[in-house]
DSSP file (Angstrom, degrees, kcal/mol; ACC not computed):
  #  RESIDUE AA STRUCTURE BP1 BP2  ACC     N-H-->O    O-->H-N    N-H-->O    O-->H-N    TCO  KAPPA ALPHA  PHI   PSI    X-CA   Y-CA   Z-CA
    1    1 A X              0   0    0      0, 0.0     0, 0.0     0, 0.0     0, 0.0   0.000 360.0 360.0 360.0 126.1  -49.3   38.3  -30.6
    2    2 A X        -     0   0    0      1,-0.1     2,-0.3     0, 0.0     3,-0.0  -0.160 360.0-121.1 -37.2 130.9  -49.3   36.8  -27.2
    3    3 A X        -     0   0    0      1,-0.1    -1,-0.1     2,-0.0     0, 0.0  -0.655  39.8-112.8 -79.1 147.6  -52.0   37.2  -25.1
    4    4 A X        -     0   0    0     -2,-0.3     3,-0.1     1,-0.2    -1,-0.1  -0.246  12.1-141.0 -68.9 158.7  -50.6   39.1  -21.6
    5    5 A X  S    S+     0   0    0     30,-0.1     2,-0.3     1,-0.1    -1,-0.2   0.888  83.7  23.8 -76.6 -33.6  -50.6   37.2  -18.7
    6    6 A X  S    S-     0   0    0     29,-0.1     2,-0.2    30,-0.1    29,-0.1  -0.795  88.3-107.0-121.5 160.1  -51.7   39.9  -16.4
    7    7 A X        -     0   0    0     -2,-0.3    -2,-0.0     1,-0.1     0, 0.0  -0.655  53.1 -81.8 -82.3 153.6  -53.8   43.2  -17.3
    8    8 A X        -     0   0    0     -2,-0.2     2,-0.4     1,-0.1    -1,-0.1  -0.071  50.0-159.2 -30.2 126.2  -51.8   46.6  -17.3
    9    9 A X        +     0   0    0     -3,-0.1     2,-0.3    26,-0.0    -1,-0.1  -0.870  14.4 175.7-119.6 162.2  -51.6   47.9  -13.5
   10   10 A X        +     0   0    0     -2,-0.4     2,-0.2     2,-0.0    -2,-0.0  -0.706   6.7 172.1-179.0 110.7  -51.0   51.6  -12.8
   11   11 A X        -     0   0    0     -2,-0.3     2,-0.1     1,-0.1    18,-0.0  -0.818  24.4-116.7-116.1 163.6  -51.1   53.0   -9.3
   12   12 A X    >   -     0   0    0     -2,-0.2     3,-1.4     1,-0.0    -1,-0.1  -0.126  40.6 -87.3 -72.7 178.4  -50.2   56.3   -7.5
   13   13 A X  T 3  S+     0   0    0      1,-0.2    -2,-0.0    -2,-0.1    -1,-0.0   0.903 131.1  39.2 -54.7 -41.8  -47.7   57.3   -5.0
   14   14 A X  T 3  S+     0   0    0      0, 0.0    -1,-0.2     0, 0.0     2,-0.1   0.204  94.8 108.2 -87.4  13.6  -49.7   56.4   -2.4
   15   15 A X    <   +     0   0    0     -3,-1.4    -4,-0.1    12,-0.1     2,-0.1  -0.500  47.0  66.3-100.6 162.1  -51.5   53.0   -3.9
   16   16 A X  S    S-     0   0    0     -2,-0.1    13,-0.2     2,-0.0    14,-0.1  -0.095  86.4 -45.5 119.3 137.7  -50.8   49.5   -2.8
   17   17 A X  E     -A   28   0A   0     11,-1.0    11,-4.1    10,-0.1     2,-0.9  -0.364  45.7-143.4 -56.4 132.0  -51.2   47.1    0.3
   18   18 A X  E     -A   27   0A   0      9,-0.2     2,-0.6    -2,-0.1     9,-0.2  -0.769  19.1-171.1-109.6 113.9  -50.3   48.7    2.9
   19   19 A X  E     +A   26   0A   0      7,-1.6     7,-1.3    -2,-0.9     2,-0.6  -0.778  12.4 178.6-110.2  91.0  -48.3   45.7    5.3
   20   20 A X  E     +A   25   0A   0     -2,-0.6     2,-0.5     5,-0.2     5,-0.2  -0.780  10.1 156.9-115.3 113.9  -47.6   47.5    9.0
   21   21 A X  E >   -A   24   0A   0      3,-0.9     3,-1.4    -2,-0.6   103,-0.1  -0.922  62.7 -23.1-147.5 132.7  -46.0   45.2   11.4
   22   22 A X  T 3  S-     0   0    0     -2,-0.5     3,-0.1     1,-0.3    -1,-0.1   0.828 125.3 -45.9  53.1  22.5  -43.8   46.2   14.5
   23   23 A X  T 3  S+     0   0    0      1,-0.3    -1,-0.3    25,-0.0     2,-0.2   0.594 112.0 107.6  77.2  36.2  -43.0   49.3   13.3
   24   24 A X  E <   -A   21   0A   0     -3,-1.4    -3,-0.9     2,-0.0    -1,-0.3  -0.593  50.7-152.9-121.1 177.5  -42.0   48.8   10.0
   25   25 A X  E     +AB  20  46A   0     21,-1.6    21,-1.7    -5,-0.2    20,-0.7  -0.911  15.9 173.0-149.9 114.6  -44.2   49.9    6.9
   26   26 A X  E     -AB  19  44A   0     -7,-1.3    -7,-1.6    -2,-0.3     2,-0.8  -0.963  15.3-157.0-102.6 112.4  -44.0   48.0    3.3
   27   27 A X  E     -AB  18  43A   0     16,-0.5    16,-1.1    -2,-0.3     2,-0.9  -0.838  21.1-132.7 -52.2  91.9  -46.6   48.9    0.3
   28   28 A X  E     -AB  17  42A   0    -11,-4.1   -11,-1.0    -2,-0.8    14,-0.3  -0.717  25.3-174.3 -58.7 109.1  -46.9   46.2   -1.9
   29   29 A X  E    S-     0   0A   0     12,-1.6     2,-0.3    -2,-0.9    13,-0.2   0.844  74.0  -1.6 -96.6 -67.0  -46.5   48.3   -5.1
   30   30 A X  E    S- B   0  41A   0     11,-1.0    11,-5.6    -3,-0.1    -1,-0.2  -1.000  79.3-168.9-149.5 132.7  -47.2   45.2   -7.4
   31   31 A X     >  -     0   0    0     -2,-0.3     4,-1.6     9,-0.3     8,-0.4  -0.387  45.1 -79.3-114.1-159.6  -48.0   41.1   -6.4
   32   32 A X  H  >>S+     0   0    0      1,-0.2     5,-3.3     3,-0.2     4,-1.8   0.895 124.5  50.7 -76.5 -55.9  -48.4   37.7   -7.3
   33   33 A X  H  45S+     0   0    0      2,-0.2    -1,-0.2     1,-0.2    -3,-0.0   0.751 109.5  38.8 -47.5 -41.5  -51.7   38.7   -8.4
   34   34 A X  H  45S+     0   0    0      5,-0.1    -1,-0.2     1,-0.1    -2,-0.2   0.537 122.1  41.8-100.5  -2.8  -51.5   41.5  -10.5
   35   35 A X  H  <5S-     0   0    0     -4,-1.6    -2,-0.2    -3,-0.2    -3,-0.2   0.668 105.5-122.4-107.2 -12.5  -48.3   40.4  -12.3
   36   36 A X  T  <5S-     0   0    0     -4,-1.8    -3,-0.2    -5,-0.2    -4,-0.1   0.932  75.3 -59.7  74.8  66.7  -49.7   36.6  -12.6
   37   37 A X  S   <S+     0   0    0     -5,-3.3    -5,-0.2     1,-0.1     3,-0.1   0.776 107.0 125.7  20.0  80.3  -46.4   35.9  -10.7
   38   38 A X  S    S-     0   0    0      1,-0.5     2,-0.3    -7,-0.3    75,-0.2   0.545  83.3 -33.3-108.0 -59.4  -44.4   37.1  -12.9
   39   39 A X        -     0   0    0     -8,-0.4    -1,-0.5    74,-0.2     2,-0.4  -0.963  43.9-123.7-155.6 164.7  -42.8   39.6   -9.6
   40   40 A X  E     - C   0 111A   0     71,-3.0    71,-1.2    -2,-0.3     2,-0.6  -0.891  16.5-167.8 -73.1 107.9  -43.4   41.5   -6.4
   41   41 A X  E     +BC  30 110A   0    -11,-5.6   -12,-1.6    -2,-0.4   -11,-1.0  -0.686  16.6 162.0-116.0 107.2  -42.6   45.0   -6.0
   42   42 A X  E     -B   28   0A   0     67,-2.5   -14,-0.2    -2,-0.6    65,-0.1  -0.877  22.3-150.0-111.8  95.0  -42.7   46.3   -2.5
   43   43 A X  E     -B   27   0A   0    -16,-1.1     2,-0.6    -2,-0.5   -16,-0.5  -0.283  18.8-131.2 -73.2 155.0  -41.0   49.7   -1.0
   44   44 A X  E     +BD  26 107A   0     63,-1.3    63,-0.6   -18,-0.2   -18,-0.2  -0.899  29.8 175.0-111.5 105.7  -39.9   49.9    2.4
   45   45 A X  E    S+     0   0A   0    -20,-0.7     2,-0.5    -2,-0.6   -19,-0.2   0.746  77.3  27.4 -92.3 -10.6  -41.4   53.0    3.6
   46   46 A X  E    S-B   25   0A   0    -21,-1.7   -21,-1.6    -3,-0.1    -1,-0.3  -0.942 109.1-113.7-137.8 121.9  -40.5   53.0    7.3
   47   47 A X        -     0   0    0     -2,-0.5     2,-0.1    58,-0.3    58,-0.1  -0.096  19.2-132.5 -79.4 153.6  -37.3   50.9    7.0
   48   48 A X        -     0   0    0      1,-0.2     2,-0.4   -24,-0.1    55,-0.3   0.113  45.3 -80.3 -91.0 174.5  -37.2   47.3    8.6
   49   49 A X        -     0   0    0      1,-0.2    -1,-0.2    -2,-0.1     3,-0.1  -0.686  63.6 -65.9 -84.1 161.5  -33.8   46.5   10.8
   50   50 A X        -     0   0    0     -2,-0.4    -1,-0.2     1,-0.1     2,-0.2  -0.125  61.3-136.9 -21.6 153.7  -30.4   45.6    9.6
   51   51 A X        -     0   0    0     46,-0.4    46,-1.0    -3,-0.1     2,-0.4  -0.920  24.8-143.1-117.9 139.0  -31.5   41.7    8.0
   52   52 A X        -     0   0    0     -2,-0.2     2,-0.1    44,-0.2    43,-0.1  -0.673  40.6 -38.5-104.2 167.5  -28.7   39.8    9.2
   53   53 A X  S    S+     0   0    0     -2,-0.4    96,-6.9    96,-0.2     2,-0.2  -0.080  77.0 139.5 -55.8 105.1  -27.1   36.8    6.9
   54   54 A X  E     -GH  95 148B   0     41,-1.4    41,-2.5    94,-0.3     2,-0.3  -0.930  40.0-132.9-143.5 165.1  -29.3   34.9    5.2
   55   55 A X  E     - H   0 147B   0     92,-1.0    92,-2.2    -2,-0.2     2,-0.8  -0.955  12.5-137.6-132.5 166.3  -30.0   33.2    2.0
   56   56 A X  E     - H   0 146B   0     -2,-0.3    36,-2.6    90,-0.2    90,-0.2  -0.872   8.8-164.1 -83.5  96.3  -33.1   32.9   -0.4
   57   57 A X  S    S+     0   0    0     88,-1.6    -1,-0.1    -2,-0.8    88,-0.1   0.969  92.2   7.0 -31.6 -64.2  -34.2   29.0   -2.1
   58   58 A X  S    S+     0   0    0     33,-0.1     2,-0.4    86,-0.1    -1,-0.1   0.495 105.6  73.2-101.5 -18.7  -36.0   30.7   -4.2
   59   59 A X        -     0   0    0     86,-0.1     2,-0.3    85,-0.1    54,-0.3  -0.826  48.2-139.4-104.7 147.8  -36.4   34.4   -5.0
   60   60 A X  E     -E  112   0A   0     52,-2.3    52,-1.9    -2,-0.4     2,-0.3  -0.783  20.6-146.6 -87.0 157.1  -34.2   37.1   -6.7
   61   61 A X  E     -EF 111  89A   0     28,-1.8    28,-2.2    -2,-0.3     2,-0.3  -0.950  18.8-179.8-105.4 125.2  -33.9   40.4   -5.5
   62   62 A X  E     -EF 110  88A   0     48,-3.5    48,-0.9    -2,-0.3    26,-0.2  -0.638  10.7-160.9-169.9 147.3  -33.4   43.7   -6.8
   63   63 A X  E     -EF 109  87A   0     24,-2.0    24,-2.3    -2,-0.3     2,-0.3  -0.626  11.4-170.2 -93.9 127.6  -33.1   46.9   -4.9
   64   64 A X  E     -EF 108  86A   0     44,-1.5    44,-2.0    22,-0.2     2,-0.6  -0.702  28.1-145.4 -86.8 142.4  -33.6   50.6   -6.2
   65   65 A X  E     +E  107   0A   0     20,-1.0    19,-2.3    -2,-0.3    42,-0.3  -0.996  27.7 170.4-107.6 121.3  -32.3   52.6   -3.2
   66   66 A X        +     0   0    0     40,-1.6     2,-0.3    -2,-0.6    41,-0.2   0.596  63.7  19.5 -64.5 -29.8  -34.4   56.0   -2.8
   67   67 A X  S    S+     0   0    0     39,-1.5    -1,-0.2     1,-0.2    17,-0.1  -0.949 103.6  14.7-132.4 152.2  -33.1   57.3    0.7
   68   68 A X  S    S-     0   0    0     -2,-0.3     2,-0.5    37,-0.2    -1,-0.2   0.548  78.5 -80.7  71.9 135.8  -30.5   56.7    2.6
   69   69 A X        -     0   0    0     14,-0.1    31,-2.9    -3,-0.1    32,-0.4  -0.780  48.9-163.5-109.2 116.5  -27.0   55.0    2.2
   70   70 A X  E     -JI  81  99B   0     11,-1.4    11,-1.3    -2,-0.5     2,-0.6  -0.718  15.7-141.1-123.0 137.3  -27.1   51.4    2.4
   71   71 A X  E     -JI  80  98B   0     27,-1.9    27,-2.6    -2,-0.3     2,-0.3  -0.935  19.1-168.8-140.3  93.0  -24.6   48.5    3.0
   72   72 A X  E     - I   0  97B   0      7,-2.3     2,-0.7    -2,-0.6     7,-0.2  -0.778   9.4-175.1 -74.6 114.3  -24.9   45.2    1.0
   73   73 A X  E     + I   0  96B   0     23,-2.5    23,-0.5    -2,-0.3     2,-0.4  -0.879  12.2 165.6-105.7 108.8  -23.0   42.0    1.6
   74   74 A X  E >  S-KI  77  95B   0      3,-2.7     3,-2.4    -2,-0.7    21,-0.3  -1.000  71.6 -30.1-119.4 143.1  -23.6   39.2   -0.9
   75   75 A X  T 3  S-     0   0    0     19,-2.2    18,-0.0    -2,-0.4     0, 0.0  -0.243 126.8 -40.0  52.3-146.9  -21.2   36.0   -1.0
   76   76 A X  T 3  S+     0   0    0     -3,-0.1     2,-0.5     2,-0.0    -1,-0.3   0.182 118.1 105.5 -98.3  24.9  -17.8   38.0    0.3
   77   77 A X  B <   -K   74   0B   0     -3,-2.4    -3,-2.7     2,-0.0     2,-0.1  -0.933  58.4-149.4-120.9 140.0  -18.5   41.0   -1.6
   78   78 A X        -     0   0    0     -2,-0.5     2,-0.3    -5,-0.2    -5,-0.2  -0.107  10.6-169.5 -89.4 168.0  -19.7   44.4   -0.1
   79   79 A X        -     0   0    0     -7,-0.2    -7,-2.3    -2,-0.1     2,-0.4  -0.889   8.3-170.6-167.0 111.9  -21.9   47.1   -1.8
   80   80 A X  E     +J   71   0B   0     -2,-0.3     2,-0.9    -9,-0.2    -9,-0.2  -0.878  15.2 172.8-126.7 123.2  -22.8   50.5   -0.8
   81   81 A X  E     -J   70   0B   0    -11,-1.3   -11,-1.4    -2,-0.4     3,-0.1  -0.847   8.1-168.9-137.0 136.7  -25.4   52.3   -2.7
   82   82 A X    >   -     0   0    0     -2,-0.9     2,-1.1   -13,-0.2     3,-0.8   0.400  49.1 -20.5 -71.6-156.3  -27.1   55.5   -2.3
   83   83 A X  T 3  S+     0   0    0      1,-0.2   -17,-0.2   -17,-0.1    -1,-0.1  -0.568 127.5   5.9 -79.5 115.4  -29.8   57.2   -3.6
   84   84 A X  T 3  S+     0   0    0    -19,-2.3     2,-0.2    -2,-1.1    -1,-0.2   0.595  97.6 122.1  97.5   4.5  -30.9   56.2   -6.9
   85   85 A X    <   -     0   0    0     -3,-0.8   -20,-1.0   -20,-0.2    -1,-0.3  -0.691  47.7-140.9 -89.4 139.9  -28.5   53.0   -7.2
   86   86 A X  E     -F   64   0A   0     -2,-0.2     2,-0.2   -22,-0.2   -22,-0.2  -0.800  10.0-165.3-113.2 161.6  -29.6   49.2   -7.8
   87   87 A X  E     -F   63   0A   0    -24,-2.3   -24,-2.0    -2,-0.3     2,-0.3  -0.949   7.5-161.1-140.8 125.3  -28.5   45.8   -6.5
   88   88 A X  E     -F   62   0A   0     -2,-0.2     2,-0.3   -26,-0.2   -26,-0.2  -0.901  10.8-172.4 -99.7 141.2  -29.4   42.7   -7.9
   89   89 A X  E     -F   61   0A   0    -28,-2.2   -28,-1.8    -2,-0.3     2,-0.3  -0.927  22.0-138.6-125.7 142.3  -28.7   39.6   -5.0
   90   90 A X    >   -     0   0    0     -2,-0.3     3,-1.0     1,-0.3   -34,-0.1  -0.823  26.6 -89.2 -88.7 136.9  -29.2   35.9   -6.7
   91   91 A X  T 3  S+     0   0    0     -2,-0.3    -1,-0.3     1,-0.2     2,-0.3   0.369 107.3  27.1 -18.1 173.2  -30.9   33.2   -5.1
   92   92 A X  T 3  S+     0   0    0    -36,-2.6     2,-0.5     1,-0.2    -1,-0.2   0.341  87.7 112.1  30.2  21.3  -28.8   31.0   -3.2
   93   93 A X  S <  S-     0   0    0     -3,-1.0    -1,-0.2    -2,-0.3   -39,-0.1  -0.933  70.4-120.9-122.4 102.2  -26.3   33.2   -2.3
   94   94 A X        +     0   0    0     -2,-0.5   -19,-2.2   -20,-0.2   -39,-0.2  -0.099  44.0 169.1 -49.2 146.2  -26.2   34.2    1.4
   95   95 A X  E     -GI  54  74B   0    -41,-2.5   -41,-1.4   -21,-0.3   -21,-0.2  -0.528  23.7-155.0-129.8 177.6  -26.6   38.1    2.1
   96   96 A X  E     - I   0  73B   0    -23,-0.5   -23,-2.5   -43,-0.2     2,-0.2  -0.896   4.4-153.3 173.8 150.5  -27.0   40.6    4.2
   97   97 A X  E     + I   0  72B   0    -46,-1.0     2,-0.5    -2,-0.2   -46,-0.4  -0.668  17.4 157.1-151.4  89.5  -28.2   43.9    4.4
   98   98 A X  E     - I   0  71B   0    -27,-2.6   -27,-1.9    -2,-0.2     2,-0.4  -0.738  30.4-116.2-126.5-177.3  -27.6   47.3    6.7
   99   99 A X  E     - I   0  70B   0     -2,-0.5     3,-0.3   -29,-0.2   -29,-0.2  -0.705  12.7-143.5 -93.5 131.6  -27.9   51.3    6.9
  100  100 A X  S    S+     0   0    0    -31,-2.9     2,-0.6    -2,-0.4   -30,-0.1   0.961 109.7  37.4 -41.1 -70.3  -25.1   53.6    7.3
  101  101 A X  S >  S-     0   0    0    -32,-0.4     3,-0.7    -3,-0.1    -1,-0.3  -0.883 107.1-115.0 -92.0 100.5  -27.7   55.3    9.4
  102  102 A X  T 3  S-     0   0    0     -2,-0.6     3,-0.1    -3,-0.3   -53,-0.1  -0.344  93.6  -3.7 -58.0 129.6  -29.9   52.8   11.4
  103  103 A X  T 3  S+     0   0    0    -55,-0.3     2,-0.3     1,-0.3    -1,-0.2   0.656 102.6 114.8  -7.9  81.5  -33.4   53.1   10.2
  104  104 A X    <   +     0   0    0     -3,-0.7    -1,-0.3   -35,-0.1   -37,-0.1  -0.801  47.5  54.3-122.6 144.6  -33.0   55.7    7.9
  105  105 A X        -     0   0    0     -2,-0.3   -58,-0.3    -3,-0.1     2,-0.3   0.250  64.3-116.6  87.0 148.4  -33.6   55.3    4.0
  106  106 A X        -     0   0    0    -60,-0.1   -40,-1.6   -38,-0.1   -39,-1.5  -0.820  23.4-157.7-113.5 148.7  -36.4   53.9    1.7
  107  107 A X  E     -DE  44  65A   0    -63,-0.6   -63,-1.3    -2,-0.3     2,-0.3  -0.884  11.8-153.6-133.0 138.8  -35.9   51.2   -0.2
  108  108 A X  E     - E   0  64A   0    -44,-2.0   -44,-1.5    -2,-0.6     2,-0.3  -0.982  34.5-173.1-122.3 132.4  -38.0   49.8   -4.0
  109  109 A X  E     - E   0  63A   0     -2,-0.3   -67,-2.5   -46,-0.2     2,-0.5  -0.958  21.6-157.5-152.5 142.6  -37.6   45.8   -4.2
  110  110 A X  E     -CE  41  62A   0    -48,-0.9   -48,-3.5    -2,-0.3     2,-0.4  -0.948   2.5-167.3-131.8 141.3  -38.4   43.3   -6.6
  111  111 A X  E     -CE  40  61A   0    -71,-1.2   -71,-3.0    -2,-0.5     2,-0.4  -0.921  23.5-119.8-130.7 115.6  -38.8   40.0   -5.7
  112  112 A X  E    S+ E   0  60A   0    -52,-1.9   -52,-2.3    -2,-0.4     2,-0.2  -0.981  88.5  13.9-125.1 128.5  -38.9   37.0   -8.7
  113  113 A X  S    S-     0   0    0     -2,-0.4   -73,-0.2   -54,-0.3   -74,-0.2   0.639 102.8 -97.3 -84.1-160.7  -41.1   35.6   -8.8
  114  114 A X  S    S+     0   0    0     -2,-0.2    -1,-0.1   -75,-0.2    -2,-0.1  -0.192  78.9  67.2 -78.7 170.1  -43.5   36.7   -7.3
  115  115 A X        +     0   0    0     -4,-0.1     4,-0.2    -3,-0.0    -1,-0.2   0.301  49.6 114.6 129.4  -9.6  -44.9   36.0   -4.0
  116  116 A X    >>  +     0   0    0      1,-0.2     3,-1.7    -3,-0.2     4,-1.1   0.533  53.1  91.8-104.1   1.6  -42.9   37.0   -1.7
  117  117 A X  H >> S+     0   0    0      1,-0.2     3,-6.7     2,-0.2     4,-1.1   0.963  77.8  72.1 -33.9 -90.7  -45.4   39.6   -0.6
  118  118 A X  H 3> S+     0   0    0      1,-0.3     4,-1.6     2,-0.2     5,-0.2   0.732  83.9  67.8 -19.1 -25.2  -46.8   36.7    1.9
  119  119 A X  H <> S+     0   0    0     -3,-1.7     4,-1.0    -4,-0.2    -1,-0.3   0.923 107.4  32.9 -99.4  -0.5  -43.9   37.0    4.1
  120  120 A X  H <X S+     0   0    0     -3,-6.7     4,-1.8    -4,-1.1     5,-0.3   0.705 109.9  69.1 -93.7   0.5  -44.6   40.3    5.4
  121  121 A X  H  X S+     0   0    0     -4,-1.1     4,-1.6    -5,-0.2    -3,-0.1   0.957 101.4  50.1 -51.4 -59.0  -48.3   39.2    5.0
  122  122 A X  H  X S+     0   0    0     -4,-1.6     4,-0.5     1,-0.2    -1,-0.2   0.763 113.0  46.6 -64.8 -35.7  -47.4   36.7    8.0
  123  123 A X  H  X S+     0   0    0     -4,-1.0     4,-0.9    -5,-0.2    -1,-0.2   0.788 108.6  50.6 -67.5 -26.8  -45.9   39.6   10.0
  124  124 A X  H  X S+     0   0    0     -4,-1.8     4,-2.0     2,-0.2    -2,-0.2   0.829 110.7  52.2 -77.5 -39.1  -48.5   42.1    9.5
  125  125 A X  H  < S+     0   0    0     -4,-1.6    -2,-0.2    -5,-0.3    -1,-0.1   0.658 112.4  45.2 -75.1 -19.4  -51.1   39.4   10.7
  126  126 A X  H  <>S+     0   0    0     -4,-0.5     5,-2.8     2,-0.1     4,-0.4   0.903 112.7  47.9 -96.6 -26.6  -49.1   38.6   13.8
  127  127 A X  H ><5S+     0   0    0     -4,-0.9     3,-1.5     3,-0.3    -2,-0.2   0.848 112.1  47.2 -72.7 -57.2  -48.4   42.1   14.9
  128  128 A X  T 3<5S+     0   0    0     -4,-2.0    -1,-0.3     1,-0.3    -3,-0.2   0.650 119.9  41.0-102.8 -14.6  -52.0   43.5   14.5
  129  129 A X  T 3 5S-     0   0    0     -5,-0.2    -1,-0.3    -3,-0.1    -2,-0.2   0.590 121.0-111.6-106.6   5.8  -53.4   40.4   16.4
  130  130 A X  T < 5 +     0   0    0     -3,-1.5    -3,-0.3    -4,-0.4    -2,-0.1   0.676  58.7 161.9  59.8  32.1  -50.2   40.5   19.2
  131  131 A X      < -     0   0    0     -5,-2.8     2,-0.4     1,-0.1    -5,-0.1   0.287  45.4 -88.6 -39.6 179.0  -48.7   37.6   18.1
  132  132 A X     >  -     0   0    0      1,-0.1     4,-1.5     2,-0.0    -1,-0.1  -0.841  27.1-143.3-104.5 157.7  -45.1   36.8   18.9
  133  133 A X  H  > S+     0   0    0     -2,-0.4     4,-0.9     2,-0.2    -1,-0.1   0.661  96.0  54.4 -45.5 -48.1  -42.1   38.0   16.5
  134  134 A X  H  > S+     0   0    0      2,-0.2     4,-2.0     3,-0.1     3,-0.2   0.920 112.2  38.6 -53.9 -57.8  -40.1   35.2   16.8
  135  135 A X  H  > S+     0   0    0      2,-0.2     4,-1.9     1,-0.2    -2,-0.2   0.817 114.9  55.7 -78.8 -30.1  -42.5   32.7   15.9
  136  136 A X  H  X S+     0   0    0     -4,-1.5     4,-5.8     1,-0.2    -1,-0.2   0.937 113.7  43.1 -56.2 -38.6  -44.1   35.1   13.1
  137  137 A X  H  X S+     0   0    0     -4,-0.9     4,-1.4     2,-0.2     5,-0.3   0.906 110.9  52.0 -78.4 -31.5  -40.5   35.3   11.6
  138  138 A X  H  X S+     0   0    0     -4,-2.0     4,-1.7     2,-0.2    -1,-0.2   0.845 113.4  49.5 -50.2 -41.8  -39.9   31.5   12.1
  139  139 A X  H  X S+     0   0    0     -4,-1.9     4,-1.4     2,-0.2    -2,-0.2   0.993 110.4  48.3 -55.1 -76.5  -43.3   31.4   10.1
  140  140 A X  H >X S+     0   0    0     -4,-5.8     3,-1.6     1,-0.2     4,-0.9   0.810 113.7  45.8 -34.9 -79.5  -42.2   33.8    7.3
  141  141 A X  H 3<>S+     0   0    0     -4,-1.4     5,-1.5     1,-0.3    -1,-0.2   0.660 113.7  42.7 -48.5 -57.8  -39.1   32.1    6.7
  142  142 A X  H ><5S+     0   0    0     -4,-1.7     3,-0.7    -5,-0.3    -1,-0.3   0.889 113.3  55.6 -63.4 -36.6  -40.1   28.5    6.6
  143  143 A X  H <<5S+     0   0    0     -3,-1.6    -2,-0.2    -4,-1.4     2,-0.2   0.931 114.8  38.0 -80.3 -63.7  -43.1   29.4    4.6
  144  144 A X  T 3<5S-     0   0    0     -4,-0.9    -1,-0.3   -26,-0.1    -2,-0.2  -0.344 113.8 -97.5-105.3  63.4  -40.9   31.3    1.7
  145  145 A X  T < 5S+     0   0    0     -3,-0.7   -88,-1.6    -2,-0.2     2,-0.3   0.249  71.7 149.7 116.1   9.9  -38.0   29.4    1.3
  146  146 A X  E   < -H   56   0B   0     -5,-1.5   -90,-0.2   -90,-0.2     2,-0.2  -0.665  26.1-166.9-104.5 159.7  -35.6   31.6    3.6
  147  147 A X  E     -H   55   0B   0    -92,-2.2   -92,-1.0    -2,-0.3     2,-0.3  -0.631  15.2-144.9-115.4 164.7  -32.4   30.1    5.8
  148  148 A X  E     -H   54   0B   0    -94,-0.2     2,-0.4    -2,-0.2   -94,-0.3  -0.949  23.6-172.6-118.7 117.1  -30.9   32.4    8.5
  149  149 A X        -     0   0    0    -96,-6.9   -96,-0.2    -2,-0.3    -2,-0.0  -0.950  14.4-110.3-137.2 156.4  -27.5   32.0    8.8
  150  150 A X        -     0   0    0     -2,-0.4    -1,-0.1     1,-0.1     3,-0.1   0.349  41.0 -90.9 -64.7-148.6  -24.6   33.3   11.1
  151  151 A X  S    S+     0   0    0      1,-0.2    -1,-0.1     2,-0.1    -2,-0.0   0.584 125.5  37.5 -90.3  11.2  -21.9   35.4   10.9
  152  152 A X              0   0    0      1,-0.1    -1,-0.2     0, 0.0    -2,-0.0   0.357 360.0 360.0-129.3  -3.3  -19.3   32.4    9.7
  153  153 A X              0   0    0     -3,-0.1   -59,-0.1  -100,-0.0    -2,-0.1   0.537 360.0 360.0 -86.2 360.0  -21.9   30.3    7.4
């Protein structure tokens, strides 16, 4: 038998880094650390805004929905999934992501590999020191591999 990479992890509801920036709340559920980047897993417990069209270099995504009715765009096809529904988005394929209800719904997401913890790491760390928004998200982005793109890219 293979030896594991990472030891068994096993948290509560309430366990995890807890990443509060600008009024949003993520719990990293599982990182780069404890899965020995294998994935991320992070809920959004007080939901983020609409993410406007962008693409990933590097990470996959996929979203468990828990609250709230949710409206996915990847390449030119649309997705709306409820409570208790997944969405997988592949790398390199621009996306886009908002709520039926604006900020409403919780959201479970797993990010491969792992790592991608660090970009709300960089947001939480500008926010609690009154950093700017812009330049934190400019930060995130360049730092893990994401491109911004309009509405016609």
């Amino acid at each position: 038998m293979a030896e594991p990479a990472a030891p068994p992890l096993a948290r509560d509801h309430d366990g995890g880094e807890r990443l509060v920036f600008w009024g949003t709340t993520i719990v990293v559920r599982a990182s780069a650390d404890t899965t020995a980047g294998a994935f991320t897993l992070f809920e959004e417990q007080t939901p983020i805004l609409d993410t406007s069209r962008h693409v990933h270099r590097d990470v996959d995504e996929m979203y468990y929905v828990i609250e709230g009715d949710h409206v996915f765009v990847c390449g030119d096809r649309e997705f709306t999934v409820g409570p208790g529904g997944t969405l997988f988005l592949p790398r390199g394929i621009p996306h886009s992501h908002r709520r039926v209800v604006p900020r409403t719904g919780r959201l479970l997401c797993m990010t491969s590999p792992a790592g991608f913890e660090g970009f709300f790491r960089i947001l939480a760390e500008a926010s609690g020191s009154g950093g700017s928004f812009d330049e934190a998200y400019r930060r995130a982005s360049r730092e893990h591999g994401v491109t911004w793109l309009g509405p016609d890219d």
